[in-house]
N, C-alpha and C positions, 0 to 999 in steps of 0.2 A: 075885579082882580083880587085875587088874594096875595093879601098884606102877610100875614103867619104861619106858618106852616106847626104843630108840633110832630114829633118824630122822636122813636125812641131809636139807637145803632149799637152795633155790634163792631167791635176794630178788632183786627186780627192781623197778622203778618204776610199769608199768602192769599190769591185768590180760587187755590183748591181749596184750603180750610173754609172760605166765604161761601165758596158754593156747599162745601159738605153740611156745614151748617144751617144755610136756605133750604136742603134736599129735607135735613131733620125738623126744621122748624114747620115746616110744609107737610110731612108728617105727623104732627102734632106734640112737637117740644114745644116748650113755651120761651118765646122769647126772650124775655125777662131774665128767667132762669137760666137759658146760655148767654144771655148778655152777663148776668153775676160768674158764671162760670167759666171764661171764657175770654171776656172783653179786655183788651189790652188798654181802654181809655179809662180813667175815676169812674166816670158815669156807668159804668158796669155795675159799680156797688148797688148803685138806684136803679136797674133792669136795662140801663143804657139810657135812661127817660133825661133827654137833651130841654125837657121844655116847651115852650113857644119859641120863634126866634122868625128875622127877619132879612129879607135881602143883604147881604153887606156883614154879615155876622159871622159865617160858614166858607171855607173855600172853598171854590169857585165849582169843583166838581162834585164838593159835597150840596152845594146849592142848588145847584141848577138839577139833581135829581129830586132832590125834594120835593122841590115847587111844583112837579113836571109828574107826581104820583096822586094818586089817587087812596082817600082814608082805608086804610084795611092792607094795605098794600104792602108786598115787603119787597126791597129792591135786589137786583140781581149785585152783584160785589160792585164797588166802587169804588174804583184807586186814588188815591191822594199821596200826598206826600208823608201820611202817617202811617197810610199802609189801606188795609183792605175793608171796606164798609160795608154790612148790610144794614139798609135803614127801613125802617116801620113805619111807616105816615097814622098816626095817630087821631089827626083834625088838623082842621085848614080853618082860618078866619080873617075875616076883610079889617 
C-alpha cells in the first residue's frame, strides 16, 4: 500500500483554463513552467513541486486523486474548495 505520494499541481480559477492547460501540457509545455506561470497557489514559484505528503494532509479531493494516479500521470482538473487542480504524480513510496 502506498504510504506517499509526491505530486507536483497547478491551481487555477476555472475548469476550462485546467483543461486548456492539460491540452498544452500534453503538447509539450512543461509543467513546472506553467505551474511558475500560472499557478494561483506559492508552490507555483517551486513548479507547483507539493513534495512528499500523506493521507490526512490534502483535501479530500485533492487526495484521493493522487493516490488513485499513476507516476508520470497528469490529472484531469480537480475541484476543491480553492479552485481547479491539475496534479503530476511525480513517485509513489511505501
Amino acid at each position: 500500500m502506498t504510504t506517499f505520494v509526491k505530486a507536483s499541481h497547478i491551481l487555477v480559477k476555472t475548469e476550462d483554463e485546467a483543461q486548456k492547460l492539460k491540452d498544452e501540457i500534453i503538447k509539450g509545455k512543461d509543467f513546472a513552467q506553467a505551474a511558475k506561470e500560472v499557478s494561483l497557489c506559492p508552490s507555483g514559484q517551486n513548479g507547483g513541486d507539493l513534495g512528499y505528503f500523506k493521507k490526512g494532509q490534502m483535501v479530500k479531493e485533492f487526495e484521493d486523486a493522487a493516490f488513485s494516479m499513476d507516476i508520470g500521470q497528469i490529472s484531469n482538473p480537480i475541484k476543491t474548495q480553492f479552485g481547479y487542480h491539475l496534479i503530476y504524480l511525480t513517485d509513489k513510496k511505501d
